[in-house]
Residue, then its C-alpha position, 0 to 999 in steps of 0.5 A: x498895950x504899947x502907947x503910939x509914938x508921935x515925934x517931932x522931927x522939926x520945931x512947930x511953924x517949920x514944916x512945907x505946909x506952913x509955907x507952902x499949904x497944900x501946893x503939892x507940886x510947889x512942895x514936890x518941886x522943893x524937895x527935888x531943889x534942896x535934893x539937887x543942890x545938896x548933891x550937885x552934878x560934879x563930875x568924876x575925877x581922874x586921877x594918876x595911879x601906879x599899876x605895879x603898886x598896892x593893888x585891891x582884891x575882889x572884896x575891895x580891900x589892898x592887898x599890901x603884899x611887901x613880900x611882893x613890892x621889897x623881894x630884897x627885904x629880910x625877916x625881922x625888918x619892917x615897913x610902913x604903910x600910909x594913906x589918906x583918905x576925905x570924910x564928909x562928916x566925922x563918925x565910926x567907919x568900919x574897917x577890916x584888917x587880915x594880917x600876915x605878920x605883926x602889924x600896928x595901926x594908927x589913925x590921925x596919928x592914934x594907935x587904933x590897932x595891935x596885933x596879937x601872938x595868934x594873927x600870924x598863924x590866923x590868916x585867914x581870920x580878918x579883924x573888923x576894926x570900927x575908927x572914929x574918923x574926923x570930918x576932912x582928912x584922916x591919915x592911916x599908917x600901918x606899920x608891918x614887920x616881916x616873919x617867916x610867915x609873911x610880911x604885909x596884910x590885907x586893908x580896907x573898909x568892911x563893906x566896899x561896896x556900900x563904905x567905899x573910901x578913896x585912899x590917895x598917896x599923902x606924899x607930897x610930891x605924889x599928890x593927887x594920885x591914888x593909893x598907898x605909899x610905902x617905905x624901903x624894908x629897914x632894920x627895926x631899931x634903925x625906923x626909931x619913932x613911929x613920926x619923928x623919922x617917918x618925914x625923912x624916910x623912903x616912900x616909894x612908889x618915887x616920883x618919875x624924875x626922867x626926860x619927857x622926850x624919852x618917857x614914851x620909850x620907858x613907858x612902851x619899851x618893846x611893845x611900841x615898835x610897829x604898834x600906833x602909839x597916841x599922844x594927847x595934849x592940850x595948847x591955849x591960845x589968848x589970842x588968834x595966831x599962828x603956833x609952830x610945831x617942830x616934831x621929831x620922828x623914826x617912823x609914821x607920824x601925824x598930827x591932829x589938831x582938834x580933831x583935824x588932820x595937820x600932818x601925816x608923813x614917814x619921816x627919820x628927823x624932823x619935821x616943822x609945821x605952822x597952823x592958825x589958830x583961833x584964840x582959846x584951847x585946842x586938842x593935840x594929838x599926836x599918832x605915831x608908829x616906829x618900826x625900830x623903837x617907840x616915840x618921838x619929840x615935839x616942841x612948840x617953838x617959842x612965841x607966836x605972831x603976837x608974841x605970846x609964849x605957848x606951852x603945852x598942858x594936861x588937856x583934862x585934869x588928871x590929879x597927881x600927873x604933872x606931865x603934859x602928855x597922856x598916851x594911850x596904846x599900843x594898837x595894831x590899828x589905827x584908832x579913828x576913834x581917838x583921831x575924831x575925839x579923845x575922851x577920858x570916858x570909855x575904852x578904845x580899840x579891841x586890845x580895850x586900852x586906856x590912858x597912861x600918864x606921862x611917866x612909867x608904870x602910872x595910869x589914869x584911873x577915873x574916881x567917883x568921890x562924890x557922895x550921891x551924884x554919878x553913883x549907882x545903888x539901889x537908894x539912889x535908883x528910887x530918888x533918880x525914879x521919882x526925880x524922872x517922874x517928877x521932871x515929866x509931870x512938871x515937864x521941867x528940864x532942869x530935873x530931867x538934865x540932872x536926872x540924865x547926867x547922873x545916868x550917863x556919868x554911870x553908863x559912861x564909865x559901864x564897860x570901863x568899870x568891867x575892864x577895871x575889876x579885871x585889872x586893879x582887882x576892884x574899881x573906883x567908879x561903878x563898884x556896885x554894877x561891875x561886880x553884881x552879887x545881888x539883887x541890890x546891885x542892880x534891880x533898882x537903879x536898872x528900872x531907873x534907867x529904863x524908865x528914863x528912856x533916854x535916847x543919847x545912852x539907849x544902846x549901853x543902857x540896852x547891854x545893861x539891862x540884858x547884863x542885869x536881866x541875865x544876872x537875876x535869871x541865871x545868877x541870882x540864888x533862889x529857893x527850889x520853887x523859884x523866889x529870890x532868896x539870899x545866900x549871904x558870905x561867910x559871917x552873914x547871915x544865910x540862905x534868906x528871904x527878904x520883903x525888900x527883894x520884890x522891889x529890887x526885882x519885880x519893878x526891873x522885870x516888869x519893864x524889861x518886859x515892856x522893853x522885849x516884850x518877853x513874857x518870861x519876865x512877867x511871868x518870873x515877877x508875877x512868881x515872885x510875888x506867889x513865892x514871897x506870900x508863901x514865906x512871909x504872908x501874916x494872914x491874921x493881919x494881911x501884911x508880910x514879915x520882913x524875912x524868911x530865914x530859911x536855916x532857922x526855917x520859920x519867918x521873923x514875924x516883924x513887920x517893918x514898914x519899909x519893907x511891907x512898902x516895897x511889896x506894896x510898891x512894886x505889885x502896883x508896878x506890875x499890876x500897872x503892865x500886867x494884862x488882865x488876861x494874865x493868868x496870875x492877874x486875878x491873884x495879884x489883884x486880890x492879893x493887893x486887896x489883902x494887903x491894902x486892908x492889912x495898911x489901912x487898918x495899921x495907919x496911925x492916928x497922925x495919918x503915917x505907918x510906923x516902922x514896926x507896923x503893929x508897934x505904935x510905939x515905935x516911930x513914925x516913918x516916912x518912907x513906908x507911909x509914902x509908899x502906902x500913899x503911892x499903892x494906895x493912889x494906884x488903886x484908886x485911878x486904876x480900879x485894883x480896890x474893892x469898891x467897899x476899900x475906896x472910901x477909906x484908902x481916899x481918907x488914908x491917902x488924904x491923911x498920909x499925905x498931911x502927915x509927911x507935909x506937916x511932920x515930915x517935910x520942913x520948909x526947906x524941903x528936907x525930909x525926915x524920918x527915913x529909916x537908914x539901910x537894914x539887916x534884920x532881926x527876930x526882936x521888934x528891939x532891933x527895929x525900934x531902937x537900933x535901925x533909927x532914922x535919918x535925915x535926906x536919905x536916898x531911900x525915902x526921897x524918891x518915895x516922897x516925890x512918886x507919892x505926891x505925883x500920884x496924889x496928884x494924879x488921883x486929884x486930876x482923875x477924880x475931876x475929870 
């Protein structure tokens, strides 16, 4: 008999309690603050990149094919390849590795990587490589030597869509943009030492060192006669005066000024305009369209009234571009759009163009670095869920706004993103929803967003939702009966059931109902849960397996916690939309009794779940018991508990609720025992002693808050 583990996650006296006692919506609000301020809401950054350059595949990782960039290289020759990129902490990163000839990897200037004799001819065999990467900046540099076979390799991290790195150009005069830089092919005993020579070599791309009045006809060429070409600058003021434009143009120009058209003629030579301006930053957007050759030249004539000297900048922040101009084109039409206000955010015209730097073949690519603000996975859909929640019952706008801005920073950049993976091969900013490949990409953070219900984004947020609601019913896999079941790539395991798919489905179905008030959707949820208990039901002790392996055709018989918790979650979410003349309403209400004897009887003598529920000698786990206390609560205000389950589940939810603010939760509002992201195993090992917890995790947070809220609720329902 296995002895109940209790840990400590924090010295005694620093817990929320002691702070706090049981000011359950002081506590809630300081978890949501030590949350908001470990993740503020910076924005995303765009950067300069070449588009001709090393491009990503659809997994995520470059495909540095120097056959490609050095058509003039010969077999024996070799290059190198670098990068850096930025950790927030040191620790291992896993990484991937296919090589098409010989090839060596250093991090931080330590070899990390050889290949063998047999890389060559196993192509198609990618090495998983783990670095240790050091907190800061860590540079990669990848020396290829070309054969007869080929000449490159293909680079990234292992799983792009969860480990995705940033890698930027380390060169000095290319700072700031993203990518790799590469050397000219050289003879190999002319590279000599791997560092010693690597200074004073060839990087390429080079650095556009050419005449910005001309940079227009470089970047267009051909394809800017006859088409509207736009070019967005930026001008400040210190004072009010009067700044003079001098343009010269061979076809239709116009000149807009914040938005406000200063000039529109047909001219061949130049033009002189003089406006007044207010002191401060001003937009200037240049339109022009040449039926001989594309461009024009514009220059602000020295000085202004006051004296002072105008130049012209960037006029947004565009890491690695140091031109003033950003351009964007060519267009048949005119783009009204652009006219009114130029944004970074978001596609213009039919063609669907984006910004161009002011220099040949570099474009604007937006690049989400930020570890937790403006990204969207499943985790971070539940904080953001519990976080809305909170903002309503607090009615606190600050949470809101944060909530909101996290929303738009993700629907923003939405159709942008698409438009990104089928150019560059993978994007930089919404990776998870540009490529939906699983429930995990897109059924949590989608009930996040509806359950915001925010007007300012409504209509992207609507093409999601049917994006996402079309993807789970005519691409997700699922088993001959209807459940959702997982068919893993090469190297993972296959053809799966997983406990964790109930919530990254059945939350989004059940208010995608709401939304369309199809009750296909409902009815899909409410199979789900009868398909689930088919495979992962353990009727002895009214709890779930984690996984169904379909190819070993049995259940892991391992009852993690996190996972029965969200089944437990996300039947309350359907019970709470589901009506009652439902013909599966009856078995999803006894079902939930079933699995709430199951929990109550499991719950630890310090009022919180472990993680293997039936191993008390495993840890006890935040988000799991949070989760208990959200179902639990819900049974309660809504009647779903038999009347002989009532006493005990309010015993239950007043003892787990102690435990995370005395055990879990310490006075800063950090949360403990949140069990990381997992795969899955047969072996309670595995659960116990490998899948270890975390400190602040996104997938407990949110839990914790919607927890508190309904202890909250239930306090208010049983006074009234």
């Amino acid at each position: 008999m296995s002895t109940e583990k209790n840990l400590s996650y924090f010295d005694e006296g620093q817990s929320v309690y002691d702070a706090c006692g049981e000011q359950t919506e002081r506590i809630l609000s300081i978890i949501a603050g030590n949350y908001m301020g470990k993740n503020p809401p910076l924005p995303v950054r765009f950067r300069g990149f070449y588009e001709n350059g090393i491009l990503c595949n659809r997994e995520g990782r470059f495909d540095i094919d120097l056959d490609r960039l050095l058509p003039e290289s010969k077999a024996g020759q070799v290059s190198y390849v670098k990068a850096k990129f930025y950790k927030e902490a040191e620790g291992v990163h896993a990484f991937s590795m296919k090589c098409y000839g010989p090839s060596r990897i250093w991090l931080n200037r330590k070899e990390v990587f050889c290949s063998g004799v047999r890389d060559e001819s196993r192509r198609e065999a990618p090495h998983r490589l783990e670095f240790f990467c050091r907190a800061g900046w860590n540079e990669v540099m990848i020396r290829l030597k070309k054969t007869p076979g080929g000449f490159g390799c293909v680079f990234g991290v292992q799983d792009a869509g969860w480990g995705w790195i940033t890698f930027l150009n380390p060169c000095k005069e290319q700072e700031g943009k993203l990518g790799f830089a590469y050397t000219m092919a050289m003879d190999e005993e002319a590279a000599g030492g791997e560092f010693e020579n690597m200074e004073r070599a060839v990087w390429l791309p080079k650095e556009y060192c050419g005449r910005s009045e001309n940079v227009i006809r470089e970047i267009y060429k051909d394809g800017g006669k006859g088409n509207y070409i736009y070019g967005w600058s930026a001008l400040r003021l210190n004072r009010p005066g009067t700044a003079r434009f001098s343009i010269e143009s061979c076809g239709d120009i116009a000149l807009f000024v914040d938005g406000y058209r200063q000039l529109e003629e047909k001219a061949d030579g130049r033009l002189e305009v003089e406006i007044d301006l207010k002191a401060g930053k001003h937009n200037i957007l240049l339109r022009g369209r040449g039926e001989k050759e594309a461009g024009w030249k514009l220059e602000i004539k020295e000085g202004t009234d006051s004296g002072e000297i105008l130049t012209l900048s960037l006029p947004q922040e565009v890491a690695g571009i140091k031109g003033p101009w950003l351009y964007l084109g060519p267009f048949g039409d005119k783009q009204e759009a652009v006219e009114r206000q130029p944004a970074l955010y978001g596609l213009f015209g039919q063609e669907e163009r984006y910004w161009r730097a002011d220099a040949p073949g570099v474009v604007v690519r937006p690049s989400l670095e930020n570890i937790a603000f403006g990204k969207w996975n499943y985790p971070l859909g539940v904080t953001l869920y519990g976080l809305t929640r909170l903002s309503r019952y607090l009615n606190n706008k600050e949470i809101l706004n944060y909530v909101k801005e996290h929303m738009r920073e993700c629907i923003r950049l939405y159709e942008y993103s698409l438009w990104d993976t089928k150019k560059y091969g993978f994007p930089e900013v919404n990776n998870q929803l540009a490529r939906i490949s699983t429930l995990d990409d897109c059924g949590s953070f989608g009930s996040a967003m509806l359950e915001l219900k925010d007007s300012e984004v409504e209509a992207q947020a609507g093409k999601i939702a049917d994006y996402i609601a079309g993807y789970m019913e005519k691409k997700q896999s699922r088993e001959p009966g209807g459940g959702f079941f997982r068919i893993g790539p090469k190297g993972f395991p296959d053809a799966t059931m997983w406990a964790d798919d109930l919530y990254m489905s059945v939350p989004f179905l059940s208010r995608y109902y709401l939304r369309t008030g199809n009750t296909d959707y409902l009815d899909d949820a409410a199979g789900q849960f009868r398909r689930f208990r088919e495979y992962l039901y353990m009727p002895d002790e009214k709890i779930l397996s984690h996984v169904y392996d379909f190819m070993m055709d049995t259940a892991t018989g391992m009852p993690w916690g996190r996972g029965n918790g969200w089944c437990f979650f996300s039947l309350t979410e359907l019970l709470g939309v589901m009506p009652k003349e439902h013909r599966d309403y009856p078995f999803l209400l006894h079902f939930y009794q079933e699995l709430a004897e199951g929990y109550m009887k499991l719950q630890g003598k310090s009022g919180m779940w472990h993680q293997l529920l039936t191993h008390p000698d495993s840890y006890e786990e935040t988000s799991c018991t949070s989760m208990f206390i959200y179902g639990l609560c819900r049974g309660l205000r809504f009647g779903w508990l038999a009347p002989n389950q009532r006493n005990d589940a309010l015993e239950a939810v007043r003892k787990g609720w102690h435990a995370i603010i005395t055990r879990s939760v310490d006075c800063k509002g950090n949360v403990y025992g949140i069990c990381r992201g997992s795969s899955y195993s047969f072996t309670p090992e595995y659960y116990k002693e490998e899948l270890l917890w975390i400190i602040n995790d996104p997938h407990g947070i949110g839990i914790v808050l919607l927890a508190g809220i309904e202890k909250l609720a239930l306090e208010s329902f049983l006074q009234s």
